[in-house]
C-alpha positions as CSV (number, residue, x, y, z in Angstrom):
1,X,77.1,94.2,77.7
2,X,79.2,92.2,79.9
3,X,81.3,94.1,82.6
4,X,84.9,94.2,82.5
5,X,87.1,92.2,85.0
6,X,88.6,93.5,88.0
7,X,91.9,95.2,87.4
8,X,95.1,94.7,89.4
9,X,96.5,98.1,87.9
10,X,93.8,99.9,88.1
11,X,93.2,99.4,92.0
12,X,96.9,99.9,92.2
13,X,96.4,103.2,90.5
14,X,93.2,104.1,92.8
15,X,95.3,103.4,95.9
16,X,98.4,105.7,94.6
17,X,95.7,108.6,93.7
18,X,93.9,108.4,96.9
19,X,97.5,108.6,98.8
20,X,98.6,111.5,97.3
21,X,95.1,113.5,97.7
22,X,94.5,112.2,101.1
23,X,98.1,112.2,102.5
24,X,97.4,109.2,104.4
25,X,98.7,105.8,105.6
26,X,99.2,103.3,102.7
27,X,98.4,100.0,104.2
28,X,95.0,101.7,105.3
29,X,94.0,103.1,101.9
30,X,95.4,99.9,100.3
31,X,93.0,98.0,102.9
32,X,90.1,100.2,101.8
33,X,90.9,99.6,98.3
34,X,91.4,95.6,98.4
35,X,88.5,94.7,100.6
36,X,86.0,96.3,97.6
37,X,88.0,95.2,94.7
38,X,86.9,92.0,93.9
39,X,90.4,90.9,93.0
40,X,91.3,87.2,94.2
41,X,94.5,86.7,96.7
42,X,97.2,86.4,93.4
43,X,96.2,89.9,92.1
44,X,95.5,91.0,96.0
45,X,99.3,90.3,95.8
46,X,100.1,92.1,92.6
47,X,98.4,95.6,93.7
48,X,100.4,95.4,97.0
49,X,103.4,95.0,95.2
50,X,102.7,98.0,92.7
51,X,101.6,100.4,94.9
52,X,105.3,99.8,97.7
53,X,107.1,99.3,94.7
54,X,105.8,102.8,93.0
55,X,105.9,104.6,96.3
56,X,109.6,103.2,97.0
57,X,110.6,104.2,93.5
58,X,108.8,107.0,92.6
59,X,111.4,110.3,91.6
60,X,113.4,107.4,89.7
61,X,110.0,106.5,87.7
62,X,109.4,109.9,87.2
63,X,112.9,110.4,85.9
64,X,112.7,107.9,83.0
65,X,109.3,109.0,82.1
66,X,110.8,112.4,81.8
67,X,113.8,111.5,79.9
68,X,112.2,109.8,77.3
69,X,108.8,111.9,76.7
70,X,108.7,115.1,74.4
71,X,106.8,117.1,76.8
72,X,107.4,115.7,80.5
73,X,105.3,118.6,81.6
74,X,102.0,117.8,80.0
75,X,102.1,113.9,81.5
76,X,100.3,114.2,85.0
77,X,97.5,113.3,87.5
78,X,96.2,110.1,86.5
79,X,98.0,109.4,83.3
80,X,101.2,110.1,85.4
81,X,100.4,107.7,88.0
82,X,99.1,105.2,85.3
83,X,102.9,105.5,83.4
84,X,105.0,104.9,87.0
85,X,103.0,102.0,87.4
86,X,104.1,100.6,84.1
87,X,107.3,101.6,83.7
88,X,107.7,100.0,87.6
89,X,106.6,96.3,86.2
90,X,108.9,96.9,83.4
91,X,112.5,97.7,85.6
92,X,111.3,96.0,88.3
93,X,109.4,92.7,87.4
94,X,109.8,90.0,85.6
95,X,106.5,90.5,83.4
96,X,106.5,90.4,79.6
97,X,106.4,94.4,78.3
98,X,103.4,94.5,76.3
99,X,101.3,93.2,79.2
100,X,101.9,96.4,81.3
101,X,102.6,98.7,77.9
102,X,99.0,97.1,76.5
103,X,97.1,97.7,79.6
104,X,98.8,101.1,80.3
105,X,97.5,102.3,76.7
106,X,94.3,100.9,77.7
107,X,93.7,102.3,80.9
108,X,94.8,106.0,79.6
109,X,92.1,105.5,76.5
110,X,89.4,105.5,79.2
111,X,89.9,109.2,79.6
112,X,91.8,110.6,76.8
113,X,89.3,111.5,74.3
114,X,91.8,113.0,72.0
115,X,94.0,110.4,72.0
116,X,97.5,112.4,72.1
117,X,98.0,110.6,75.6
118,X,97.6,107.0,74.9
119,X,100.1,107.5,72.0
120,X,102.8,109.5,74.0
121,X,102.2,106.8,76.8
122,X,103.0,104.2,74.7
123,X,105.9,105.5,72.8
124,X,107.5,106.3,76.6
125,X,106.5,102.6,78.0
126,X,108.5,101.5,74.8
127,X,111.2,103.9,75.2
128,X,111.5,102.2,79.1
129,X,111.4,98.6,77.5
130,X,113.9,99.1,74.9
131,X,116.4,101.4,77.1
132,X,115.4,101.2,80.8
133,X,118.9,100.0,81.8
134,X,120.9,102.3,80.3
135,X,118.8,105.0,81.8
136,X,118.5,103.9,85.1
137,X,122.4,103.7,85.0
138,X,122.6,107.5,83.4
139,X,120.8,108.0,87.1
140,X,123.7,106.6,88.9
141,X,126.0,109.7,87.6
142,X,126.6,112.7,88.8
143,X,126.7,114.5,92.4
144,X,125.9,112.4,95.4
145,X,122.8,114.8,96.0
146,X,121.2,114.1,92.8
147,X,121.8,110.3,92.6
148,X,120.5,110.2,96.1
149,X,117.2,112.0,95.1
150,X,116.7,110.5,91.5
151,X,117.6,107.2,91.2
152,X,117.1,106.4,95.0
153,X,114.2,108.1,95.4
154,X,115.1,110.0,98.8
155,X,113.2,113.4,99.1
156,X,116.3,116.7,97.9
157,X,116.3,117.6,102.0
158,X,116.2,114.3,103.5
159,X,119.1,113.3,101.3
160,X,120.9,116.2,102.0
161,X,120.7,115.4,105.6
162,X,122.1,112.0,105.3
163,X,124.9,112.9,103.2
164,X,125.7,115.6,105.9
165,X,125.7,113.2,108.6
166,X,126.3,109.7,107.4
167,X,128.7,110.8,104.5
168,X,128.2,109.8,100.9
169,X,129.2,106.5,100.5
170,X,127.0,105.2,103.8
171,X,124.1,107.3,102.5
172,X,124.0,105.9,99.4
173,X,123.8,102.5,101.2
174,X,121.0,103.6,103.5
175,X,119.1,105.0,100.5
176,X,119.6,101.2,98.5
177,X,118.6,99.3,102.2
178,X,115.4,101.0,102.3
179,X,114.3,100.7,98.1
180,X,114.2,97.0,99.4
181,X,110.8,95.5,100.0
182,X,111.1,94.6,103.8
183,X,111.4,91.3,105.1
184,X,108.3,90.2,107.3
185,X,109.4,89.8,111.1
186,X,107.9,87.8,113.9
187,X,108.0,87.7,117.1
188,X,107.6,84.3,119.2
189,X,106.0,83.8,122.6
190,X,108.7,81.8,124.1
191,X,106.4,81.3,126.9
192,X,104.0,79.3,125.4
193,X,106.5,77.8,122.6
194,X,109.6,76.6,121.7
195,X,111.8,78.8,118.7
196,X,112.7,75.6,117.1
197,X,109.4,74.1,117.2
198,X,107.8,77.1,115.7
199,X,110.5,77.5,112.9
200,X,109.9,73.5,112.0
201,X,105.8,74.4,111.9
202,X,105.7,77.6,109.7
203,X,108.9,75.8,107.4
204,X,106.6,72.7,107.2
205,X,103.3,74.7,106.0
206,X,104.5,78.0,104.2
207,X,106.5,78.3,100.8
208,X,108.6,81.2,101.6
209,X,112.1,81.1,103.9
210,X,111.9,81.1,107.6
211,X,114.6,81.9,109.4
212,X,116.0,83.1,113.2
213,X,117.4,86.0,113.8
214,X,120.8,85.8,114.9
215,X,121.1,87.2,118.7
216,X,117.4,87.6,119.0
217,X,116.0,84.7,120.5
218,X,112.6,85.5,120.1
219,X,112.5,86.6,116.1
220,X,111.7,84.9,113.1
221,X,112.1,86.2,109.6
222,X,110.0,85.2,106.6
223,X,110.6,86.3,103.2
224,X,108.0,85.5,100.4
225,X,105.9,83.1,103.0
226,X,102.3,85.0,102.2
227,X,99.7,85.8,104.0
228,X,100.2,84.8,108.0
229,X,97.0,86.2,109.0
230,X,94.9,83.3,108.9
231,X,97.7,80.8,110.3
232,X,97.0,78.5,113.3
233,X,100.1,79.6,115.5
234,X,99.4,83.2,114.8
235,X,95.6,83.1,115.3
236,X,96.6,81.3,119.0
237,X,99.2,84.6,120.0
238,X,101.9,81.9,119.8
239,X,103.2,84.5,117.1
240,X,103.0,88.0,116.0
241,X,103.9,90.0,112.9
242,X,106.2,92.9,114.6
243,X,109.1,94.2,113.0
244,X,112.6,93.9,114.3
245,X,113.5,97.3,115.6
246,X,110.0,97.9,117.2
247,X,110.6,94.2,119.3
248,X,113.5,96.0,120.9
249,X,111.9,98.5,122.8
250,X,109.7,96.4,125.1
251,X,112.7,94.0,125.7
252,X,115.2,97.2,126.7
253,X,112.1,98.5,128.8
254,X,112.4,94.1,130.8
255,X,109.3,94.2,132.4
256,X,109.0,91.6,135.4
257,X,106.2,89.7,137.0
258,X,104.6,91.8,139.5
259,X,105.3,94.9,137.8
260,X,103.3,98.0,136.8
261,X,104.0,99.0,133.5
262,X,102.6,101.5,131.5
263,X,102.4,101.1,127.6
264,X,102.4,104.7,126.6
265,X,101.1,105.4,122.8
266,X,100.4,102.2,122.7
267,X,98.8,102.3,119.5
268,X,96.7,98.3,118.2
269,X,98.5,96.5,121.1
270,X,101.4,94.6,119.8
271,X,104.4,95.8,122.3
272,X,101.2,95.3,125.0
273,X,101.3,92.4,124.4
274,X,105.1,91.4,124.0
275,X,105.2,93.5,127.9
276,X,102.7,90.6,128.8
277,X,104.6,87.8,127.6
278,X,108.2,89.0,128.8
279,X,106.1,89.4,132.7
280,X,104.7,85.8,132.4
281,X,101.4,87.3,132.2
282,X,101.2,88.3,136.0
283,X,101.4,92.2,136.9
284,X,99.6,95.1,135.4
285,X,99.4,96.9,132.4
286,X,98.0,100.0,131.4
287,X,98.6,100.6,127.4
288,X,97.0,104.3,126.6
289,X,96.6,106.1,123.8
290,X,95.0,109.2,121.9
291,X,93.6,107.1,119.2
292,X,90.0,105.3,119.7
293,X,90.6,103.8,116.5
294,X,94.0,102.5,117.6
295,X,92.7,101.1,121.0
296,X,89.7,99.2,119.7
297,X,92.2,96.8,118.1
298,X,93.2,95.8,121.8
299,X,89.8,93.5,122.0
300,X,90.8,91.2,119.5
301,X,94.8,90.8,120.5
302,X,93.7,90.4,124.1
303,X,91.4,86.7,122.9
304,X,94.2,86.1,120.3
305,X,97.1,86.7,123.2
306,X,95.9,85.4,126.2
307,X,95.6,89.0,127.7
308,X,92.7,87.5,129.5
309,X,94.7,85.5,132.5
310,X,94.2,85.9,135.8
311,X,97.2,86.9,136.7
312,X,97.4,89.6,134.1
313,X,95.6,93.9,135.5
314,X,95.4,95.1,131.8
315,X,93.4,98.5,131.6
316,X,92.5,100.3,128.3
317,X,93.0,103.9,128.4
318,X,92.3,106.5,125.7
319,X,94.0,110.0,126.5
320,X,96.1,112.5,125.8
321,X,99.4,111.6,128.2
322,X,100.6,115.2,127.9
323,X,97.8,115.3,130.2
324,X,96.8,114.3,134.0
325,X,94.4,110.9,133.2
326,X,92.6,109.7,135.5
327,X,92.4,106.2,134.9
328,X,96.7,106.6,133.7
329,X,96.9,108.1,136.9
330,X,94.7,107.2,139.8
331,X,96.8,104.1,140.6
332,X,100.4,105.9,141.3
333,X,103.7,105.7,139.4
334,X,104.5,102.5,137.8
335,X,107.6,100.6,137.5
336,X,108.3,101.1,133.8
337,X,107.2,102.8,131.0
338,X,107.6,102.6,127.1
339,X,107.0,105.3,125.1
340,X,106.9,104.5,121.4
341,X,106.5,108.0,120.9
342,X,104.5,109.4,117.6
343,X,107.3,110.3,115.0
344,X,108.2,111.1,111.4
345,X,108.5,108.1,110.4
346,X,111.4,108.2,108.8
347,X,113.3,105.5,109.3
348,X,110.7,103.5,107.7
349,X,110.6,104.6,104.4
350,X,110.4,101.0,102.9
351,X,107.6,99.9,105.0
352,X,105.9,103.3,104.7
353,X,107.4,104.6,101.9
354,X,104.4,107.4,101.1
355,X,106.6,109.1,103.5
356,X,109.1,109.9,101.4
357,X,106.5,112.0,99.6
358,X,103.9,112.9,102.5
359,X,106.5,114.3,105.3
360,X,108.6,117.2,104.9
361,X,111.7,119.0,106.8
362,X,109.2,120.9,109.5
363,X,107.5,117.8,110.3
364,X,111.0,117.1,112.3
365,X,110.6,120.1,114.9
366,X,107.3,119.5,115.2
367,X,107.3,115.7,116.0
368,X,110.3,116.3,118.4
369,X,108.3,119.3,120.1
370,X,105.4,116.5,121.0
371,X,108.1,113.4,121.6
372,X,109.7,116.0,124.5
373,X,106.4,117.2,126.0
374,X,105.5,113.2,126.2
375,X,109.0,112.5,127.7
376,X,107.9,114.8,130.1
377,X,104.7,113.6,131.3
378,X,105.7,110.0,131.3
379,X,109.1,110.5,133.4
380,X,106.1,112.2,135.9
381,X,104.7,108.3,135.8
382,X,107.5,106.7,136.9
383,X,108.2,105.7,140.7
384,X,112.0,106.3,142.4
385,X,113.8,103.5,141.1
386,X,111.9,102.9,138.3
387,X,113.3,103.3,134.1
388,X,111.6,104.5,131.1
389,X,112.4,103.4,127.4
390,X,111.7,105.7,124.5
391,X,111.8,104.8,121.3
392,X,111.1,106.2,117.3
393,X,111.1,104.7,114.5
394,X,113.5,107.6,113.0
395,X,117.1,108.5,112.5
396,X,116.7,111.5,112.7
397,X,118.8,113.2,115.7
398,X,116.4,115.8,116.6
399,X,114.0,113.1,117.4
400,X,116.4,110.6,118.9
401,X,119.8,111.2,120.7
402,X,119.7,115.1,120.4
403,X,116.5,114.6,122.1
404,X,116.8,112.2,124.9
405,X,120.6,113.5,125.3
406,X,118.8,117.2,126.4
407,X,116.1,115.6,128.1
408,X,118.2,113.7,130.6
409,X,120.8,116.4,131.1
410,X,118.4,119.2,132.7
411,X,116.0,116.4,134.7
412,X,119.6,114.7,135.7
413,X,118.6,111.4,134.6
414,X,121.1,108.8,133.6
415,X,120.9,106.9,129.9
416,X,121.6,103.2,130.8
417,X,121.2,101.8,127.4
418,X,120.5,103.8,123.9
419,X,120.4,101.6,121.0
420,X,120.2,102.5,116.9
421,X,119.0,100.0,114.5
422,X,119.3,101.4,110.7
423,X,118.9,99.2,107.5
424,X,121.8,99.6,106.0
425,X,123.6,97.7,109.1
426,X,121.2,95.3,110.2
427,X,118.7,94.7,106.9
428,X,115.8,96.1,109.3
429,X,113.6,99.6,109.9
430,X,115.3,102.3,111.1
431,X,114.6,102.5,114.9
432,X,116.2,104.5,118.2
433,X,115.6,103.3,121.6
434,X,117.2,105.0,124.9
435,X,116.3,103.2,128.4
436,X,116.5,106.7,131.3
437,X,116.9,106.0,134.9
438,X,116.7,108.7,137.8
């Protein structure tokens, strides 16, 4: 009996399943997932976009497949998953219907002995094919709140929020910036390379668009370039994949040759290594965090940056900074320190847009609870004269300018520069920065 080929939608559907159960990261169970599947780099491609595009658009794929099925209630757990992912490639890509209606059918048959699911799949999937514009546009009525939440896919509280704070009309735009698949960002080591040099190399050798970022000397952006993993400048450090808003910390923080700087949370490395480049390499560096995981990614950016130089201290700490460290804190207060501090997330939603699903409104106190405790313990690190940056990747004012604003009014520290990057304004993650001085 020969054995049935690898399916794209299927793994897509594994990864969605194992997200929801396990509440975890998407691009690590969509890691898991692809490195067993089989699948060549096209249908590699294909799964990734499923499983964003699903997660992005989820409440409104659940919408349609409710307006259109006799009994919404009865359609869940797997067969559920199996009909978001179809009716996705059918308002989203360009793909014939019956390719995603056929395998849709197919992949419910596996399990439904009786055989009432494969028909009510396929006579929603049709339904979608036939009407899916005029439904999504029957999404687009009615109060801000509910357009927010069913055709944008923004969780009922997080919407309600925004349309509290932002107003409707800018809401609505931050709700449609972040259904976007995001762009992929690089950041150039302008030590070692030229921006113009490096544009005219990765234009020259990849398909997609490559282009600067206006006012940011050191960023790139790519759109539909592939896979830069395996690229000559990147597998040299001359470039690394880092999204706008999270460059911006590390160049508020301007470390300087000579400097000590400490890397707090500094999670795989990458703003470790953008403090390295923006000091010339010479000074010292002490990135720490919680995560053993997280840190043993440092070995492999350190050969692939040039962490390795001889004018470069760099130490690699796991500990809990809420904490005295030893080896954080045996060598005195440093000059700087970033703190990319653990957050909700939440102004990521299309790079990590399980969050719209996996976090909820208590997640806020309890992530700003931990960001003050860290602010803290790492204003303790820093020497008279010194500055600390922190940054999130959310909008969220409880975990950003509420935060730092309270922070620096009892300590009587001064905020020099506080900086918001959202997506509706400049096409990018949501991130908030503030640079504190004594």
């Amino acid at each position: 009996m020969s054995r049935r080929r690898p399916s794209a939608r299927a793994s897509a559907i594994r990864v969605l399943r194992q997200i929801d159960q396990r509440r975890g990261f998407s691009n690590r169970i969509l890691a898991e997932e692809l490195g067993k599947s089989g699948l060549d780099r096209r249908d590699r491609g294909f799964v990734t976009n499923l499983v964003y595009g699903v997660l992005r658009h989820r409440a409104r794929l659940d919408a349609l497949i409710d307006r259109v099925a006799r009994r919404p209630a009865g359609i869940r757990g797997r067969a559920r998953e199996i009909l978001r992912v179809a009716a996705y490639e059918l308002r989203e890509l360009d793909h014939p219907p019956h390719a995603a209606i056929s395998e849709a059918t197919a992949l419910i048959a596996d399990f439904d002995r009786g055989g009432g699911l494969v028909a009510a799949g396929q006579a929603i999937l049709s339904a979608i094919a036939a009407d899916g514009a005029a439904l999504d546009a029957s999404l687009e009525e009615g109060k801000p709140l509910d357009v927010l939440a069913a055709r944008w896919s923004v969780p009922r509280w997080l919407a309600g929020r925004w349309i509290k704070r932002l107003g409707p009309d800018r809401a609505l735009r931050r709700a449609r910036a972040q259904a976007e698949p995001p762009s992929l960002d690089l950041r150039v080591d302008l030590g070692r390379a030229a921006l113009e040099e490096v544009v005219a190399r990765l234009r020259d050798d990849l398909a997609g668009v490559v282009e600067p970022v206006a006012d940011q000397p050191q960023a790139l952006r790519v759109r539909g370039g592939g896979d830069l993993s395996q690229h000559p400048l990147y597998v040299a450090g001359i470039v690394s994949i880092q999204a706008l808003g999270a460059q911006q910390p590390a160049i508020a923080l301007a470390p300087r040759a000579g400097e000590r700087i400490l890397d707090a949370c500094a999670g795989m490395g990458t703003k470790t290594l953008q403090i390295a480049e923006l000091m010339g390499r010479r000074g010292a560096i002490v990135a720490a965090d919680q995560s053993a995981e997280r840190l043993a990614e440092h070995a492999a950016l350190e050969r692939r940056g040039g962490l390795d130089s001889d004018g470069l201290e760099l130490s690699i700490v796991r500990g809990d900074l809420t904490e005295e460290v030893a080896d954080i804190d045996g060598g005195g207060p440093f000059d700087g320190v970033l703190l990319d501090a653990p957050c909700t997330g939440l102004g990521n939603l299309a790079r990590h847009p399980e969050l719209r699903w996996t976090r909820e409104y208590a997640d806020i106190a309890t992530c700003a609870a931990l960001q003050r405790r860290l602010l803290e313990a790492c204003w303790e690190r820093v020497r008279s004269g010194g500055r600390l940056v922190y940054a999130v990747c959310s909008l969220e004012p409880e975990e950003g300018e509420a935060l730092v604003a309270g922070f620096a009014d009892a300590r009587g520290l001064r905020i020099v520069d506080e900086a918001t990057w959202t997506p509706e304004e400049h096409a990018c993650d949501g991130f908030y920065l503030a640079r504190v001085e004594g």
